[in-house]
N, C-alpha and C positions, 0 to 999 in steps of 0.2 A: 071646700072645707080644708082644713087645716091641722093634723094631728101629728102632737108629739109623744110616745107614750114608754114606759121601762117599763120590764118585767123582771123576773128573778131566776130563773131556768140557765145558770150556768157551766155547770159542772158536763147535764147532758149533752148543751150545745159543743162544748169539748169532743165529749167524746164521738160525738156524731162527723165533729170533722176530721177524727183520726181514720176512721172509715174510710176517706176516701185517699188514693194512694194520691192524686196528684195534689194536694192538697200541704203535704209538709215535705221539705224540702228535707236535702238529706245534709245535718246540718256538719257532718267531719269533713266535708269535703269543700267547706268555705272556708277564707285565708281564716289563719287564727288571730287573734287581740291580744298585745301583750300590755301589761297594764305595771307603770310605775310611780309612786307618790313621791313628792318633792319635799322638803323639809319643811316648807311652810303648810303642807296638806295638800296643795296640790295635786292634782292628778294627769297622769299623760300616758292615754292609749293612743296605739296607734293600730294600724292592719295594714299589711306589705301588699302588692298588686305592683304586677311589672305593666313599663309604660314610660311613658317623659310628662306627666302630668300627675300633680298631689293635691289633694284638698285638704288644708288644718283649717283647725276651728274651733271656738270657744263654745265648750256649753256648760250655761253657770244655771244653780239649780235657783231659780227665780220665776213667777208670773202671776196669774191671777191668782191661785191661790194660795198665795204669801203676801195676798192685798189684804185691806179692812173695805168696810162699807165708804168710808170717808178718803181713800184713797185707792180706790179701785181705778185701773189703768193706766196705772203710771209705770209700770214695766213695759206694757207697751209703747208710750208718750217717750220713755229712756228711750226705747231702741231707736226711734229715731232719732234723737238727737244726737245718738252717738256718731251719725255723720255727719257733722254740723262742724265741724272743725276743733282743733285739739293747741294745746300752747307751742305746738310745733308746727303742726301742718294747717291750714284752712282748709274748708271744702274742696275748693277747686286744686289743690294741690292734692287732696289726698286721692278725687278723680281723675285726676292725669297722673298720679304714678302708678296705679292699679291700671288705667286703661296702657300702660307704656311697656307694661309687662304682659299685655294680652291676657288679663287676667278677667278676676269675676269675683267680685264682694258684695255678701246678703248679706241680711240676719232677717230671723224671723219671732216669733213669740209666741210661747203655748200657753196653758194653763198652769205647767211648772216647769215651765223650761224655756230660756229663752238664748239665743242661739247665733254666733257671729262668727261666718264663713270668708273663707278667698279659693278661690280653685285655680293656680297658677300652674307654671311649670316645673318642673323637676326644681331646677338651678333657682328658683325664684322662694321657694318656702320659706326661706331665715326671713328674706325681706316683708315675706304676706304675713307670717307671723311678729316679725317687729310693728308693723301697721294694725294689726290687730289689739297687740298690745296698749299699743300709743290709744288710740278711740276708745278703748275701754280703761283707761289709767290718767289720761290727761285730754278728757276731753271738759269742755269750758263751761258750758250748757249757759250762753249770753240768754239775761232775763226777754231779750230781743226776741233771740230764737225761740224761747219758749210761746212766746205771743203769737208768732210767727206760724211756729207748727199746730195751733191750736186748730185755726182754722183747715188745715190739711187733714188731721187727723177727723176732724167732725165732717168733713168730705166722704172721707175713706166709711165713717160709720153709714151715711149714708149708702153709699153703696154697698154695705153687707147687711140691711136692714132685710134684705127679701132671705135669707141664710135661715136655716133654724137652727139659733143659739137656744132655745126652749129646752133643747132636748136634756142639754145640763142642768137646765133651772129646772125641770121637774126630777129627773133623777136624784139631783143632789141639793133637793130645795133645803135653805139655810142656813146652807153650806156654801164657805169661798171656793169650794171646786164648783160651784152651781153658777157662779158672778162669770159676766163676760168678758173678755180680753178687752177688749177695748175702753172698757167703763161707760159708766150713764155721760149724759150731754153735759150734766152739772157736775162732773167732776172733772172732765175736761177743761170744760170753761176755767174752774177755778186752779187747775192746776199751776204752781210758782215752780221756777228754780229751785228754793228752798227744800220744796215737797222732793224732789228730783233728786238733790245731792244727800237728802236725808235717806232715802232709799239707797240710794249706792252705798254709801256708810254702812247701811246695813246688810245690804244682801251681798255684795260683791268682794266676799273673799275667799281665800284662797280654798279651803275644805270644800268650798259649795261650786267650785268650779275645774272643768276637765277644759285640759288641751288636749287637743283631737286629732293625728293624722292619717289620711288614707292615701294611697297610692304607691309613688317611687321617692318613700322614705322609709331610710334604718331606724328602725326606733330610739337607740344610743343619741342617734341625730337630734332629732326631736327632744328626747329628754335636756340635753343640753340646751338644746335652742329654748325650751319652756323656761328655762332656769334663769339663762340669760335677762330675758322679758319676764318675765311672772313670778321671779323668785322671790321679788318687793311686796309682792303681796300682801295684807294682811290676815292674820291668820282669823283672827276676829273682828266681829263689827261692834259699828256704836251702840246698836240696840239690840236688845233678843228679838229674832227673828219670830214673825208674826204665822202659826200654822196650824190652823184648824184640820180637826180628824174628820175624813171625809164619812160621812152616813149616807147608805144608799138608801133610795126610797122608791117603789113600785108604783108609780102613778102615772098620772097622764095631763096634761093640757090641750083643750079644744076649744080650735076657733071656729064658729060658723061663719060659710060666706057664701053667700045664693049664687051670688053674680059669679062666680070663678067657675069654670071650666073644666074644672079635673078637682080631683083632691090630692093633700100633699099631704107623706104618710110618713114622719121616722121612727124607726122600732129601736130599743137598745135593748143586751141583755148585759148585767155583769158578769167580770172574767176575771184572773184574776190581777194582782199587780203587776209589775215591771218588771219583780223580783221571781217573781211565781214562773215555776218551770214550764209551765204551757203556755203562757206568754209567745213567744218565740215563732213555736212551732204550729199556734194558732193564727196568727199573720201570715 
């Protein structure tokens, strides 16, 4: 058997975990964040940590639920493509300068957040951060590649088909936080270039996105460095941004299955947002 199910008992769960001491960290005693906005809206925190290594990173506020029915998945379908090569760099050049720096470049994609890292060395961050910039500002998205990665991505869904994405779809049924990262098979399929660079117009500027670093950088550093790369920003997109308000819902989805061996059981409860002071210290 098969159950995904929410309930509404948040506030107790809260408090039930303050009870316990090992549970919340003791949060004055972690580096601090200092946080500066660029004139286009931008944002650029950073948090100090001694070391010869720093992580920067984009995180632009985009993903499933700033999708529609009809283009669901295509923040994730972006994130790939964005290393697919740029009007500077091609693929292979942008993996041999990253591998030449002994370096390390992700991104990944959430529900609202979608997120492109390098973890380099001290001396190396101007350079991970100009690379970062370049793939997110001039990257080409050839109608080729798009054809191209369709089929990798309808891969990749296979392979998280056994996941329970359910848990969203019941929680926040008909709602775009409920829709999956990845999108249906038929949205995939049909996805163009088009659909691709009409989303970046829209979602990828400046206010809706943070440069990020962590490690052995001054923050002063970084601000400039964001400025240099990301200052061209634009402050606004082509379209008004697409954002449904999330409704929680208390329910449940059940599969029966004889032949299966165990049952598989997700519980959620709501907590509160991002924003919300117990956030934090409930992690």
């Amino acid at each position: 058997m098969w159950l995904a199910c929410t309930g509404s008992e948040s506030r107790k769960t809260l408090q039930l975990a303050r009870g316990f001491s090992f549970s919340v960290a003791n949060l004055d005693t972690l580096p601090k964040t200092t946080l500066s906005t660029l004139g286009n809206g931008l944002r650029v925190a950073s948090e100090p940590c001694a070391g010869d290594s720093v992580t920067v990173g984009v995180w632009v506020d985009t993903g499933s639920r700033y999708e529609t029915e009809e283009n669901n998945g295509v923040a994730h379908f972006l994130e790939h493509l964005f290393f697919k090569g740029t009007k500077n760099r091609s693929q292979h050049d942008l993996e041999i300068e990253i591998e030449n720096m002994g370096g390390h470049l992700n991104a990944y994609t959430s529900r609202e957040q979608t997120v492109f890292f390098a973890r380099v060395f001290k001396n190396d961050a101007g350079k991970a951060l100009e690379i970062l910039s370049d793939i997110l500002q001039n990257s080409e998205f050839d109608p080729r590649q798009v054809e191209a990665e369709k089929g990798t991505i309808l891969r990749e869904m296979q392979e998280v088909e056994g996941q329970i994405e359910e848990l969203h779809e019941t929680a926040y049924r008909g709602c775009s936080l409920g829709r999956t990262i990845l999108g249906p098979t038929e949205n995939i399929q049909g996805m163009t270039d088009s659909m691709i660079r009409d989303y970046v117009d829209t979602h990828y500027t400046a206010p809706r996105m943070v440069v990020v670093g962590a490690g052995a950088i001054e923050h002063e550093a970084l601000v400039k460095l964001a400025d240099t790369h990301f200052g061209n920003v634009p402050t606004e997109g082509k379209k008004p941004v697409t954002f449904e308000k999330a409704v929680y819902t208390g329910s449940e989805i059940r599969w029966r299955v004889d032949d299966m061996p165990a049952a598989h059981i997700a519980y959620a409860l709501p907590i509160g947002g991002w924003t919300d002071a117990d956030t934090f210290p409930f992690m």
